[in-house]
ZANURO-670199 format. One record per residue (C-alpha): z, y, x; residue in three letters. Coordinates in pm, 1 decimal, m for minus. Layout:
<site up="Z" north="Y" east="X" aa="ALA"/>
...
//
This chain:
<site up="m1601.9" north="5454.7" east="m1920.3" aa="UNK"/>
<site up="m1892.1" north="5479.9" east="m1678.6" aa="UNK"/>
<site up="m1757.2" north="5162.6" east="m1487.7" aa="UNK"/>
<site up="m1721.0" north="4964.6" east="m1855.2" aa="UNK"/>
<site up="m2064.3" north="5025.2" east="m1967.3" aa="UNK"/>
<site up="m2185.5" north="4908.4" east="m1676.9" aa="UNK"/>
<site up="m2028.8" north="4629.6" east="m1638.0" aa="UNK"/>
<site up="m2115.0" north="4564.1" east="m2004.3" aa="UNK"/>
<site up="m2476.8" north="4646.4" east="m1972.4" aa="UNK"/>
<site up="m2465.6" north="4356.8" east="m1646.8" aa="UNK"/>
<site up="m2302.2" north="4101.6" east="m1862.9" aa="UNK"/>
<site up="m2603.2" north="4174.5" east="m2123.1" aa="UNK"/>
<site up="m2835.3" north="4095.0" east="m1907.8" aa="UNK"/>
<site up="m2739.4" north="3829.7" east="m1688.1" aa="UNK"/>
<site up="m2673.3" north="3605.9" east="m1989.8" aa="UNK"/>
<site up="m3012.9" north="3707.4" east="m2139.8" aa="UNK"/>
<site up="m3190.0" north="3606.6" east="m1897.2" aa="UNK"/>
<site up="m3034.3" north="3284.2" east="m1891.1" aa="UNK"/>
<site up="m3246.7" north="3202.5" east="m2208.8" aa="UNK"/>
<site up="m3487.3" north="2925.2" east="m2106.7" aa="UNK"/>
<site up="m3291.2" north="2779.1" east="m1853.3" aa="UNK"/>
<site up="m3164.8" north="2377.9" east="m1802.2" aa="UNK"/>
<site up="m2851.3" north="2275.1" east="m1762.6" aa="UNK"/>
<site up="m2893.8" north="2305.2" east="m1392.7" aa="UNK"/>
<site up="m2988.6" north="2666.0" east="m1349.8" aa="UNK"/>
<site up="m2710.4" north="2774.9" east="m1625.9" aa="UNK"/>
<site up="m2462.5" north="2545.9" east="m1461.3" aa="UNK"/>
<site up="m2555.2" north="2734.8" east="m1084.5" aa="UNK"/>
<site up="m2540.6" north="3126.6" east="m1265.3" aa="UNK"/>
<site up="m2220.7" north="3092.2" east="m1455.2" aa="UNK"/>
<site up="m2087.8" north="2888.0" east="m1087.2" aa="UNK"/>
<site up="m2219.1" north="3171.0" east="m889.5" aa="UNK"/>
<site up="m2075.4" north="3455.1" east="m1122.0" aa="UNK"/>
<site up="m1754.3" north="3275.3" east="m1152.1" aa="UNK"/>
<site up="m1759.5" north="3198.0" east="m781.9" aa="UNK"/>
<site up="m1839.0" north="3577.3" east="m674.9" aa="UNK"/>
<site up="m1507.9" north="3692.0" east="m885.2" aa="UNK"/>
<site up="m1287.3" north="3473.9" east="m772.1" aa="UNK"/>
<site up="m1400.0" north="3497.9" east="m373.3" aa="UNK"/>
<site up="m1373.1" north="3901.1" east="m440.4" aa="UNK"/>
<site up="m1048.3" north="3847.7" east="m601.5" aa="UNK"/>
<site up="m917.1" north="3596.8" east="m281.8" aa="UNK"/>
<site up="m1129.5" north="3750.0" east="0.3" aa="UNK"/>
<site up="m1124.8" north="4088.0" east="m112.2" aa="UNK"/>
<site up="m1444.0" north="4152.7" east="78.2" aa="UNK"/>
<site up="m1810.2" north="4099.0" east="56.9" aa="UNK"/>
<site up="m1797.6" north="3778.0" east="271.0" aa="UNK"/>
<site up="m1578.1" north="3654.5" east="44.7" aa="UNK"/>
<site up="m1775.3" north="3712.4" east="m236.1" aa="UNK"/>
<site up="m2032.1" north="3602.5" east="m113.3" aa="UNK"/>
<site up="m1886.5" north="3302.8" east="3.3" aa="UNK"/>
<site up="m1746.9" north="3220.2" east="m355.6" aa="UNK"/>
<site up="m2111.0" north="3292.5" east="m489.4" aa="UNK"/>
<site up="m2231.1" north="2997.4" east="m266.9" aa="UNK"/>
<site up="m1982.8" north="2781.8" east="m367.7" aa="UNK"/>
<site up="m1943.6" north="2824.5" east="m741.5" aa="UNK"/>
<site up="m2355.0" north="2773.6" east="m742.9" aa="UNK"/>
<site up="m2306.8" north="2441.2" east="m594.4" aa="UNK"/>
<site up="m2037.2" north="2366.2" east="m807.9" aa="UNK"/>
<site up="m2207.7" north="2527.8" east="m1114.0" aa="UNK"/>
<site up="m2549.2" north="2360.7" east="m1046.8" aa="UNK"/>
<site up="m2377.2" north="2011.4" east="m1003.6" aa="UNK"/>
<site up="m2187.4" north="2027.8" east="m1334.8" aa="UNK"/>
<site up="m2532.9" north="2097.8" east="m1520.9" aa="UNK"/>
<site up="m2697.5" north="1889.7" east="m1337.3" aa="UNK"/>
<site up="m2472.2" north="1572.9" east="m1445.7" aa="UNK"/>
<site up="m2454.2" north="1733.9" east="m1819.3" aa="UNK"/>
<site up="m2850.1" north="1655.2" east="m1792.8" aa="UNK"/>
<site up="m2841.7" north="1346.1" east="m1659.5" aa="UNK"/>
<site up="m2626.0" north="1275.3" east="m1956.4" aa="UNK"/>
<site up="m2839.3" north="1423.6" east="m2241.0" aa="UNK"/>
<site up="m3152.0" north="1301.0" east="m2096.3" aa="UNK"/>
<site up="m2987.5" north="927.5" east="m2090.4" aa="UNK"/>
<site up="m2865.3" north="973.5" east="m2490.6" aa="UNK"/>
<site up="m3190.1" north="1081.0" east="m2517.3" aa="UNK"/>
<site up="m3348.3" north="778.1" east="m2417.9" aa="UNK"/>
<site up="m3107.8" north="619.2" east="m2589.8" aa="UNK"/>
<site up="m3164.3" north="743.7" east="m2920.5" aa="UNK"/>
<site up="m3562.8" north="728.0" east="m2867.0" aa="UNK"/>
<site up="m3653.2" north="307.7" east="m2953.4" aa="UNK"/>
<site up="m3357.0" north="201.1" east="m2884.2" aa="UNK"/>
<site up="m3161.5" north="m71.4" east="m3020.2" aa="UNK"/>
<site up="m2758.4" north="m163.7" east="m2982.5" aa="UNK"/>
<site up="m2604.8" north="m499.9" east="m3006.1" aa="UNK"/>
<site up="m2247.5" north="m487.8" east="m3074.5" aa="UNK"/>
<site up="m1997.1" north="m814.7" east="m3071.5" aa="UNK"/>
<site up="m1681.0" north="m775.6" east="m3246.1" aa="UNK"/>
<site up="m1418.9" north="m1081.5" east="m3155.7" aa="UNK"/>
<site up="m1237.3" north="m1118.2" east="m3414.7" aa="UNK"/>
<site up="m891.5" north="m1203.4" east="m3308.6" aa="UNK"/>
<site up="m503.4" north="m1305.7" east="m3518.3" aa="UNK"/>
<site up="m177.5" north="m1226.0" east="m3340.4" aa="UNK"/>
<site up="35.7" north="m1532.9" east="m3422.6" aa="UNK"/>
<site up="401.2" north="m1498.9" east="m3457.4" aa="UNK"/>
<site up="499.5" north="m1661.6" east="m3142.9" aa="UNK"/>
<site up="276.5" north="m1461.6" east="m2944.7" aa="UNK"/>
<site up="m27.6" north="m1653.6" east="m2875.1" aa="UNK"/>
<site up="m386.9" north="m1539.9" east="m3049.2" aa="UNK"/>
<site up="m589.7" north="m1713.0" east="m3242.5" aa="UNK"/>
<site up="m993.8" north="m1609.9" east="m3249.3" aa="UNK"/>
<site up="m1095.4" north="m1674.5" east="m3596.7" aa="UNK"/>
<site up="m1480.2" north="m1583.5" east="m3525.1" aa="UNK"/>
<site up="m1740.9" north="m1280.8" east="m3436.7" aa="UNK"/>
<site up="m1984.7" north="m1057.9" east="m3563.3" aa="UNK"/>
<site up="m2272.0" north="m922.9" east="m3361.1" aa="UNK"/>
<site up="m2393.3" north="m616.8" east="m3543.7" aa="UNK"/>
<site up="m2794.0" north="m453.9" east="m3460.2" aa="UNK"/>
<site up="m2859.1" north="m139.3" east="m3475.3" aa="UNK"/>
<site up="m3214.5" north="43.3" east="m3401.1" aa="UNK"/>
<site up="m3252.0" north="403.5" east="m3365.8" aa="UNK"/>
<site up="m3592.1" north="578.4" east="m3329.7" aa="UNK"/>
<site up="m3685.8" north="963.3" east="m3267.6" aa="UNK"/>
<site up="m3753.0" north="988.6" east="m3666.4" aa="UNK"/>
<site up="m3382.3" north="869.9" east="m3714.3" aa="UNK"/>
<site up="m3188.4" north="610.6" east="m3768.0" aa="UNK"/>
<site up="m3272.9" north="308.7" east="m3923.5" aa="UNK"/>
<site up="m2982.6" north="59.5" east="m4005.7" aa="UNK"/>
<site up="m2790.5" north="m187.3" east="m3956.4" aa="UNK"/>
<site up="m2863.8" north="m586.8" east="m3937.5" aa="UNK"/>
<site up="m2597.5" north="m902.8" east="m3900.1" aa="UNK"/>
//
């Protein structure tokens, strides 16, 4: 009972203080909590845990790291941006060959106050 309340009282914290964190940081704490169990579950010592710790933080911090790359880019995206998209349209003919029968280029502008259509 001890043991559980404990270990629930840990859990409480450690993802509490979490709050506030990027991507990075969360990425590195869940790696290095992950990373501790499973090097005290292979090693079966504190090396090993310690070891996995290590690891899983590098691991961890790499995954959030890319996951902010990736919002920060959609960000920028999203913020002035504006998309040009080409759409070839193309007929299958019945003896195989395909015939392009034109194309559409479509506009569309998105700002940080939202999204604001579409032009041909």
């Amino acid at each position: 009972m001890n043991k559980t309340l404990l270990g629930l009282t840990l859990t409480a914290l450690a993802t509490t203080s979490m709050l506030g964190c990027n991507k990075t940081e969360e990425g590195a704490t869940w790696g290095a909590g992950i990373g501790a169990l499973a090097g005290q579950a292979i090693g079966g010592d504190t090396g090993g845990t310690l070891i996995g710790a290590g690891v899983g933080a590098l691991i961890g911090g790499a995954i959030g790291n890319d996951q902010e790359q990736q919002n920060q880019r959609h960000q920028q995206q999203a913020d002035g941006s504006t998309i040009h998209r080409t759409t070839i349209h193309e007929t299958l003919n019945p003896d195989g060959t395909v015939t392009r029968t034109g194309t559409t280029t479509t506009t569309s502008s998105q700002t940080s106050d939202g999204y604001t259509g579409l032009e041909d």
